[in-house]
C-alpha positions in Angstrom: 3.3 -14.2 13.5 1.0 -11.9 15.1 1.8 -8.3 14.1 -0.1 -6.1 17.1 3.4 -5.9 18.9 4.6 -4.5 16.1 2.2 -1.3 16.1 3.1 -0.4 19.7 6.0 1.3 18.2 3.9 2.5 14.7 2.1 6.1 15.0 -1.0 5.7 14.0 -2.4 8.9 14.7 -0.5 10.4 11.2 -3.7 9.5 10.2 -7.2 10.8 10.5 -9.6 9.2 13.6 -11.8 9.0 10.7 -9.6 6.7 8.2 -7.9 4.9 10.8 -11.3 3.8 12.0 -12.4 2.7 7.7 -9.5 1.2 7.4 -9.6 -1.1 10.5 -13.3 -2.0 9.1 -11.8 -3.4 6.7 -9.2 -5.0 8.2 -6.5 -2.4 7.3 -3.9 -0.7 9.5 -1.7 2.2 8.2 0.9 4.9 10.3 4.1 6.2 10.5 7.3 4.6 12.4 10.3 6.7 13.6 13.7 5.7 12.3 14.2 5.4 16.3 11.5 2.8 16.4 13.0 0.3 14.3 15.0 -1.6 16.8 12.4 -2.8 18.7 10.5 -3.2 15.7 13.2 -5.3 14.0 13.9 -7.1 17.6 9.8 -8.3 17.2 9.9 -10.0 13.8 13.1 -11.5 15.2 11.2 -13.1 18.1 8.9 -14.1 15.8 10.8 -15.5 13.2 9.3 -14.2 10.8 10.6 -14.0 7.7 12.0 -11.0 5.7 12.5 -9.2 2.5 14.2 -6.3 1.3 13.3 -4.7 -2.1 14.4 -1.6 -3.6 12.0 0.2 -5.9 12.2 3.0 -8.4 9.0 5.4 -8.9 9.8 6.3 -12.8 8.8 9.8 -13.9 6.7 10.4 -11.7 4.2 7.9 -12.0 2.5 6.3 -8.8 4.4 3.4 -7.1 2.8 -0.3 -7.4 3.6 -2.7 -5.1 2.3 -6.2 -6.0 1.5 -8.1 -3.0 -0.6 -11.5 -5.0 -2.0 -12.7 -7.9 -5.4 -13.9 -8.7 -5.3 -17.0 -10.3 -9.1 -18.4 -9.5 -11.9 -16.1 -8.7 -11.6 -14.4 -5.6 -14.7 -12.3 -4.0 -13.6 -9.2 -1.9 -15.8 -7.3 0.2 -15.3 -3.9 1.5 -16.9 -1.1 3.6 -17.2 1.7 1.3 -17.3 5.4 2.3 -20.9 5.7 2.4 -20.4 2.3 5.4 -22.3 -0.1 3.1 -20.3 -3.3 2.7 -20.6 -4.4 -0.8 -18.2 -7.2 -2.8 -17.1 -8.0 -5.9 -15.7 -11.1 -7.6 -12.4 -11.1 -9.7 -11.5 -13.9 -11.8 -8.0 -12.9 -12.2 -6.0 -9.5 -11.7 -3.1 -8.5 -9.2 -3.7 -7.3 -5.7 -1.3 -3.5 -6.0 -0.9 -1.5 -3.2 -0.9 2.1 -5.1 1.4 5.0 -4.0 0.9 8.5 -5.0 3.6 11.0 -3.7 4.6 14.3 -3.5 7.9 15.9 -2.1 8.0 19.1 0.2 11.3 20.7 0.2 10.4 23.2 2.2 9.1 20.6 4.7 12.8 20.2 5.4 12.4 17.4 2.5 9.1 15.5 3.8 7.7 13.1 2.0 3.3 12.8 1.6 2.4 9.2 0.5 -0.9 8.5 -0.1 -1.8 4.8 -0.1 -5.0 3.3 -2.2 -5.4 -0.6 -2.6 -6.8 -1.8 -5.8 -7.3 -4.8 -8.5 -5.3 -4.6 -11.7 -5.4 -6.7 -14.7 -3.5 -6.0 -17.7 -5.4 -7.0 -20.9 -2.3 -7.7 -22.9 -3.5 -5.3 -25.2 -2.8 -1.6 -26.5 -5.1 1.3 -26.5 -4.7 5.0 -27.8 -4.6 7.4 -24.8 -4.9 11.1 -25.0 -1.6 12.8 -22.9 -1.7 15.9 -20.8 0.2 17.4 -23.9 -2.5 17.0 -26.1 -1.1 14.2 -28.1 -2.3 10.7 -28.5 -0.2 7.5 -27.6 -0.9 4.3 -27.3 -0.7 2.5 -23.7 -1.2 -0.9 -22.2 -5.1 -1.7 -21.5 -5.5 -2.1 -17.9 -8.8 -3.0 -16.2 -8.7 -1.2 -12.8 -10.7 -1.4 -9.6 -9.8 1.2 -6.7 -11.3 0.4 -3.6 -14.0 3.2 -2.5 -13.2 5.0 1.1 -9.7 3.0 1.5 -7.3 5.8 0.3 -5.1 6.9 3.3 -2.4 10.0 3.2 0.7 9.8 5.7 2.9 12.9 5.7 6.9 11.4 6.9 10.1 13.2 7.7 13.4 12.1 6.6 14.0 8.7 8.3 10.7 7.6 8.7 8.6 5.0 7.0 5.4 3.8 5.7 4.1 0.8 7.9 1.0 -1.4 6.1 -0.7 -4.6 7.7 -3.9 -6.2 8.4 -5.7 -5.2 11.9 -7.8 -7.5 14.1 -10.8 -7.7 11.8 -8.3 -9.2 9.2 -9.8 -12.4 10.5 -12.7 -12.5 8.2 -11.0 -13.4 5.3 -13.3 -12.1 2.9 -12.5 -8.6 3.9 -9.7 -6.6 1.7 -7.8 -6.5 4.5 -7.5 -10.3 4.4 -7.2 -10.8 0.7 -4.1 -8.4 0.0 -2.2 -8.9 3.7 -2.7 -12.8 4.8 -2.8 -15.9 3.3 -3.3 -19.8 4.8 -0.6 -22.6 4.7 -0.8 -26.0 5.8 -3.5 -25.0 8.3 -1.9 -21.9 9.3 -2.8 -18.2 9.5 0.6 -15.7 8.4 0.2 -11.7 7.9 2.2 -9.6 6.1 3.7 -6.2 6.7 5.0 -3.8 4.5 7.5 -0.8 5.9 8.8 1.8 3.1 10.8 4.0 3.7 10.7 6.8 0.9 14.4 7.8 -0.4 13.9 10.9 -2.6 17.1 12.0 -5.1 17.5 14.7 -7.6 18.2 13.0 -10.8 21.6 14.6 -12.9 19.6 15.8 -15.4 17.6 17.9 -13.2 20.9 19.1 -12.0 21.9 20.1 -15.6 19.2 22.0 -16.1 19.4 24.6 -13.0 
């Protein structure tokens, strides 16, 4: 399906004039839809046929949000517009293609919720390194090679009810853009796109309920 119907109903603006116009470069779209919106949204995607998903996922202590959306399983090239508008790429021979959410609640926002969205390349090593903690100590982690996308990082401030939308815009079409790589794929001949809505759900664990 074609997804520009879709963004009829998205805010777009929840984003800056000058990131909205990077990401579109690069064959990236990113706003904010109303829990209002939805209908019409969901009424689209019906029309369409297209078909749906519905995951629920847990950000654990605080750590950023990964949302997997391919593997590389032969080398891939990506190109992207950086933030100083060069357009430079890079080849991969394997890796996952993660949409990364950083977050941060405001209670006194009446409970809004700022995501901030980066796409990058990760590849876990299958090994362990020692990494120093904020603490001070030293522990060891998993070895992950990881490349973040320069000038692609995009923060959306939602209310309670709203959600995250993420697709691939118009220029989506050359497929060696990122836009392309992490949001549309070919089958049989055919073009499909894929968008992602989240809708953030923040709780108070019990045990930070103990402790007050």
């Amino acid at each position: 399906m074609s997804s520009r119907k879709v963004w009829n109903h998205v805010d777009e603006q929840r984003v800056s004039v000058e990131t909205t116009a990077q990401l579109a470069r690069n064959g990236l779209r990113i706003g904010a839809g109303a829990g209002g919106s939805w209908p019409a949204i969901a009424a689209i995607l019906e029309a369409s046929e297209a078909r749906t998903s519905r995951d629920q996922l847990l950000a654990q202590g605080g750590a950023p949000l990964l949302i997997e959306l391919g593997a590389i399983h032969d080398s891939e090239s990506f190109f992207a517009y950086g933030s100083d508008q060069r357009l430079e790429g890079k080849t991969f021979d394997e890796g996952s293609k993660v949409l990364r959410l950083d977050y941060a609640l405001h209670p006194h926002l009446s409970g809004a919720t700022e995501l901030v969205a980066h796409f990058e390349i990760r590849h876990d090593r299958g090994e362990l390194k020692w990494e120093r903690q904020p603490d001070g100590s030293i522990r060891q982690a998993p070895a992950i090679d990881q490349h973040v996308f320069d000038g692609l990082e995009a923060a959306v401030t939602l209310d309670v009810g709203e959600f995250l939308v993420v697709g691939p815009s118009q220029q989506a079409e050359n497929e060696y853009l990122v836009g392309s790589r992490f949001l549309t794929q070919r089958d049989a001949g055919k073009r499909y796109e894929t968008l992602l809505f989240i809708t953030p759900q923040p709780f108070q664990s019990a045990s930070v309920r103990q402790r007050r």
